[in-house]
Structures are given as structure tokens and as C-alpha cells.
C-alpha positions as CSV (number, residue, x, y, z in Angstrom):
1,X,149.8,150.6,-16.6
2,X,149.5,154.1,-18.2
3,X,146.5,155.0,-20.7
4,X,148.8,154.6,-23.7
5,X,149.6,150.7,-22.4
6,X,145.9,150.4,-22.1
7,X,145.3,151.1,-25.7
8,X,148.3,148.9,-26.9
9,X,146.9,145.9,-25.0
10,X,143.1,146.5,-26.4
11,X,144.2,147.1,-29.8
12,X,141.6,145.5,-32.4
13,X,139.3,144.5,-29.6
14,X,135.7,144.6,-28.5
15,X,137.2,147.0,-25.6
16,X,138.9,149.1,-27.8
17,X,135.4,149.6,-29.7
18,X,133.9,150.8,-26.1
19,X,136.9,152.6,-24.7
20,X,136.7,154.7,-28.0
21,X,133.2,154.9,-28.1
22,X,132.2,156.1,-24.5
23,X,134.3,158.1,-22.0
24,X,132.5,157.1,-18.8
25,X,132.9,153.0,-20.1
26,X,137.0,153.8,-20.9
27,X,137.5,154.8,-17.2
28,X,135.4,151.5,-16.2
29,X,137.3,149.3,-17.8
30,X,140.2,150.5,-17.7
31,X,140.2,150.6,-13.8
32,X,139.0,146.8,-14.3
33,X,141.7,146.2,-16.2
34,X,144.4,147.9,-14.1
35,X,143.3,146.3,-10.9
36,X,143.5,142.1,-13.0
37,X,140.0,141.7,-12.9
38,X,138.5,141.2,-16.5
39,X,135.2,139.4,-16.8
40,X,134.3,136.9,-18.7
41,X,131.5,134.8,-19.9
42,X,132.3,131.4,-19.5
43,X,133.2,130.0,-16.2
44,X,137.1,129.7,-14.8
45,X,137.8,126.1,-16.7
46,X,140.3,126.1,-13.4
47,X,137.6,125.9,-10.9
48,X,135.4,122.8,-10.3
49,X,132.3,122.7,-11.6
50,X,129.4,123.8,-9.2
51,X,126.8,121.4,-8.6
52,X,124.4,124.2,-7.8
53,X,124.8,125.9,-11.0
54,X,123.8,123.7,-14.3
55,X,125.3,124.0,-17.8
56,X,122.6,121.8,-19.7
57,X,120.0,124.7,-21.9
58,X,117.0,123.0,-19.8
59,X,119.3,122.5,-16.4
60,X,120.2,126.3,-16.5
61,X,116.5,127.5,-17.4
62,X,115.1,125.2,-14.4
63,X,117.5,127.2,-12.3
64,X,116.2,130.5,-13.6
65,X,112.9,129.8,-12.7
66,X,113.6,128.8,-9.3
67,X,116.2,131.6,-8.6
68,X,113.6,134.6,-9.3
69,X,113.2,137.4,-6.7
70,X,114.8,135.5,-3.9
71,X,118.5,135.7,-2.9
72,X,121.4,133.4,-4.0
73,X,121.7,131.3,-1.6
74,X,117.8,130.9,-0.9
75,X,118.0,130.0,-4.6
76,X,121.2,127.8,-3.9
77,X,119.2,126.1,-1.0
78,X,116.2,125.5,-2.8
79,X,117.7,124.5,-5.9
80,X,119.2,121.5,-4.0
81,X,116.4,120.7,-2.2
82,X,114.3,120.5,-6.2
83,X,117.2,117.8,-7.0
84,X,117.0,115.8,-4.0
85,X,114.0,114.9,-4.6
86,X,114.7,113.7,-8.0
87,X,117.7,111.4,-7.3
88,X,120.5,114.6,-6.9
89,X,119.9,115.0,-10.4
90,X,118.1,118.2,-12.3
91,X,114.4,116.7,-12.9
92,X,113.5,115.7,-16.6
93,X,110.8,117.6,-18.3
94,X,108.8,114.3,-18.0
95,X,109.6,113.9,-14.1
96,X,108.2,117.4,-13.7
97,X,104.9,116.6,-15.2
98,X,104.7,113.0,-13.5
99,X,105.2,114.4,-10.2
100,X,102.3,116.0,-8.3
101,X,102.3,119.5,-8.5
102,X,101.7,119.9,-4.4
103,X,104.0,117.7,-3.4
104,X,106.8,119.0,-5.4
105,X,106.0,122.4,-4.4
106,X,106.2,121.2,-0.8
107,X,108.8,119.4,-1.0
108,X,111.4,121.6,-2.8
109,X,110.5,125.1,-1.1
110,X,108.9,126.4,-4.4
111,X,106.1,128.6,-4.7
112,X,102.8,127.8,-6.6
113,X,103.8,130.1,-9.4
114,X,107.1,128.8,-9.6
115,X,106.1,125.2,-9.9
116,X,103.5,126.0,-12.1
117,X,106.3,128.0,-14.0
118,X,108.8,124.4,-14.2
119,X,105.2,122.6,-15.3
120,X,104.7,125.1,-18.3
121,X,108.7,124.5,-19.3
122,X,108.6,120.9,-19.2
123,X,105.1,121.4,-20.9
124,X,106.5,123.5,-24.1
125,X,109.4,120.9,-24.1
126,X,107.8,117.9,-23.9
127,X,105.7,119.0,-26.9
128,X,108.1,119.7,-28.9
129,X,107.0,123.6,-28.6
130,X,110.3,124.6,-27.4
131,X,113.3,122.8,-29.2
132,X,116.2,124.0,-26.7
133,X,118.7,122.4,-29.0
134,X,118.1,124.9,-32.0
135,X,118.0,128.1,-30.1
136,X,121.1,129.0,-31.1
137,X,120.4,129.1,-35.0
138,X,117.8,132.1,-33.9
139,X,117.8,135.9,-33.8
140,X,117.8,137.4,-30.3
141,X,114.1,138.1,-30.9
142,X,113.1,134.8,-31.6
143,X,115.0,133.8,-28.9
144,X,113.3,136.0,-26.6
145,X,109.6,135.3,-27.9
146,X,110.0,131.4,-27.7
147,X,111.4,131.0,-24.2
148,X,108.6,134.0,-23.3
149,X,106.4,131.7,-24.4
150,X,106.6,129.8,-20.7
151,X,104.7,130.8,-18.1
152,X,106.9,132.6,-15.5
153,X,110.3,132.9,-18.1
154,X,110.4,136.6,-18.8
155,X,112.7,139.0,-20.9
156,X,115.0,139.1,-18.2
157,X,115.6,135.5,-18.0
158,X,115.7,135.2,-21.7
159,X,118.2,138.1,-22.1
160,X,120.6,136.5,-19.4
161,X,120.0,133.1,-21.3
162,X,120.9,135.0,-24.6
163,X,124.6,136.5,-22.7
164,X,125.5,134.0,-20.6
165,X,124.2,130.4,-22.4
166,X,124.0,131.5,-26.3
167,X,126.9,134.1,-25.6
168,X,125.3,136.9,-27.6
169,X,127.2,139.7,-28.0
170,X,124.9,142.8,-28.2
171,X,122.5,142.2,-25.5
172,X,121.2,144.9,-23.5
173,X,118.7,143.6,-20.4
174,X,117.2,146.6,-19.6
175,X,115.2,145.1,-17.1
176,X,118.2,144.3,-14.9
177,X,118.3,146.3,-11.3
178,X,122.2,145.9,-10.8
179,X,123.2,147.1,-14.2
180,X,120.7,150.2,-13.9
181,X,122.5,151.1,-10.7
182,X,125.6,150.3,-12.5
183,X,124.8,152.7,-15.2
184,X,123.7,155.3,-12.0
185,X,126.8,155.2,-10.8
186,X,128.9,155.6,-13.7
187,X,127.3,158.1,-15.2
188,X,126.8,160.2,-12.3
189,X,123.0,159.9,-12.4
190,X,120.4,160.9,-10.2
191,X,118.9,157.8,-10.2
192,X,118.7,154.3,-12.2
193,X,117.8,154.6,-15.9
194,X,114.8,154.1,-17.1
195,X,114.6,151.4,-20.5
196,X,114.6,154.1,-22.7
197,X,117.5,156.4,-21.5
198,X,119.5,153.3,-20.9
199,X,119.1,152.2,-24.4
200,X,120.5,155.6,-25.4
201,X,123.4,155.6,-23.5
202,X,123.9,152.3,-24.6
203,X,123.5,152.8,-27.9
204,X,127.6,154.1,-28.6
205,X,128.3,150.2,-27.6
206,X,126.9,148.6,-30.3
207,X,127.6,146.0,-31.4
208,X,129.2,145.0,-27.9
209,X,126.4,146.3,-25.2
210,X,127.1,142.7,-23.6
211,X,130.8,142.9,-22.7
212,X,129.9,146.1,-21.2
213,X,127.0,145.0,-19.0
214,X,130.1,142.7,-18.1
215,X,132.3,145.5,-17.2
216,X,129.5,147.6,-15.6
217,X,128.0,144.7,-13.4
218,X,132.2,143.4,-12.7
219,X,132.3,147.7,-11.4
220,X,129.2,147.6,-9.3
221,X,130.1,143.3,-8.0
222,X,126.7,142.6,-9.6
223,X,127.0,140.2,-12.0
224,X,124.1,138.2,-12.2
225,X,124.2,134.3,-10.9
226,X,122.3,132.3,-14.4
């Protein structure tokens, strides 16, 4: 597929908007392209579903919380282990705060500060502090400070929330290790961007920066697992 096909096929697009706005991105995704491998945000409707990964706004926030700074399939392994004990079923907010804090901890393979983190969520929920269902008529910012709000649930997770569960499309998670090295690599860097020079070099992408986290991350196989 020559450069001139690439353009046809892109024509009126968010890729067209990056491949015109950024050199380095072009060459990204148009290798992506050449070699059949597009992302996308919302999982193959072809494959079955994964028990292991929830679609639910509370299911997939639970997950977040216990996937952070371990490995996929120590989050995979304890995320199974956290629904065993609760039937084979995600726990509800009010099955969280019923259960004792130590045995749940025990029993799952979660840390203190990641049980305390699933108390604080099914806290704020259970309140009525966090509404889950409205979410989506908020701003990114507002997304971000609500879900902030609970102990443990950081920007990152709110920004992979906002991309991959509100499917935002300007979200830049500056924050995330893969995209930096992404970025690194692309660019020919010296080393992974810091915040503020990413959100220059990002800034040409507007208002698209999450399709091309997409591309990046699909370039560097480091899409994240929310």
C-alpha cells in the first residue's frame, strides 16, 4: 500500500488529522496500518468475553485497583481469587464493606492498601458520593477529580477509565511508563518524556491525543490491560 493509498483510505479521519499533523505519528501508523493491525477501543465483538476482564463502570474500576504495579497475570490470578470468594461474581459495593477487611485481604492475595483502596470505592459508592452511572455526562476533569476522590484510584487509572470505559477522545495519560517509551522511541529520544515535553509533542494531536496513545502503545505492544 503506497503513501498516496494511505491517504485515500484515511481521508476525513481522525488519522488523517494526525498523519497531517505529525511526521514521526504518520510513519507509526501508517506501518500499523500496512502491516493489518489497527487498534481499537472496544473489544473484538468476535472473541468471547473474558471473565477476568469486567465491562460493568464499578467491575472494571475494582479491577483497576487490584491490577496496580503488579503484572497481568498476577493481576489475572488475583482478580479470580477476589471473585471466588464472592460466589465467581465481582463483589458488590455492600459485600466489600460487610466482609472483614483481613480476611478479604487474606483471602484474595491483596495488599492492605489495596483492600483498603476497594473499601474507600465501595465507601464513595455506597454513599452516593460517586454516582458511576452519570460519569459520562462530565468533563474529563470532573471525571478525573471524582474517581480521585478514592483512596488508591489515581490519575492514571482515571485517564485509562476516561479512553477505554467513557471512550474520550483527547486523553493524554502522561503518567503512563509504556506510552513514554513509546514516545522515546518514536521520536528518537534520549530517554522517556517527562509530563511536560510529552504534552508538547502531543499537543499537534489535538483533538485525537487518544487514538494516538492507541497507535503508539499498538507500536511499542504496550497497550495497557483496563
Amino acid at each position: 500500500m503506497t503513501s498516496s493509498d494511505l491517504s485515500q483510505l484515511h481521508r476525513g479521519t481522525p488519522e488523517e488529522h494526525l498523519r497531517s499533523s505529525d511526521p514521526v505519528l504518520r510513519t507509526v501508523i501508517d506501518g500499523i496500518v500496512r502491516d493489518g493491525n489497527q487498534p481499537a477501543l472496544q473489544p473484538d465483538p468476535t472473541e468471547p468475553p473474558d471473565p477476568n476482564m469486567p465491562t460493568d463502570r464499578y467491575g472494571v474500576l475494582v479491577r483497576a485497583i487490584v491490577s496496580q504495579n503488579i503484572s497481568n497475570s498476577a493481576s489475572r490470578s488475583i482478580y479470580r481469587r477476589l471473585t471466588d470468594r464472592f460466589g465467581g461474581h465481582p463483589p458488590t459495593p455492600r459485600e466489600i464493606l460487610d466482609d472483614d477487611p483481613d480476611k478479604l485481604c487474606q483471602a484474595a492475595g491483596l495488599s492492605r492498601a489495596k483492600t483498603a483502596s476497594l473499601r474507600s470505592l465501595a465507601e464513595h459508592i455506597d454513599s452516593g458520593g460517586l454516582d458511576l452511572e452519570r460519569l459520562h455526562e462530565l468533563p474529563d476533569e470532573d471525571v478525573i477529580a471524582q474517581l480521585s476522590a478514592v483512596k488508591g484510584i489515581g490519575t492514571w487509572t482515571a485517564d485509562m477509565f476516561l479512553m477505554f470505559h467513557l471512550n474520550r477522545p483527547d486523553v493524554l495519560p502522561v503518567g503512563d511508563l509504556g506510552l513514554r517509551h513509546a514516545v522515546e522511541k518514536a521520536y528518537g529520544l534520549s530517554g522517556p518524556p517527562g509530563p511536560a515535553e510529552l504534552e508538547r509533542i502531543a499537543e499537534p494531536w489535538r483533538p485525537y491525543r487518544t487514538l494516538a496513545c492507541l497507535y503508539l502503545w499498538q507500536m511499542a505492544q504496550a497497550t495497557p490491560q483496563v
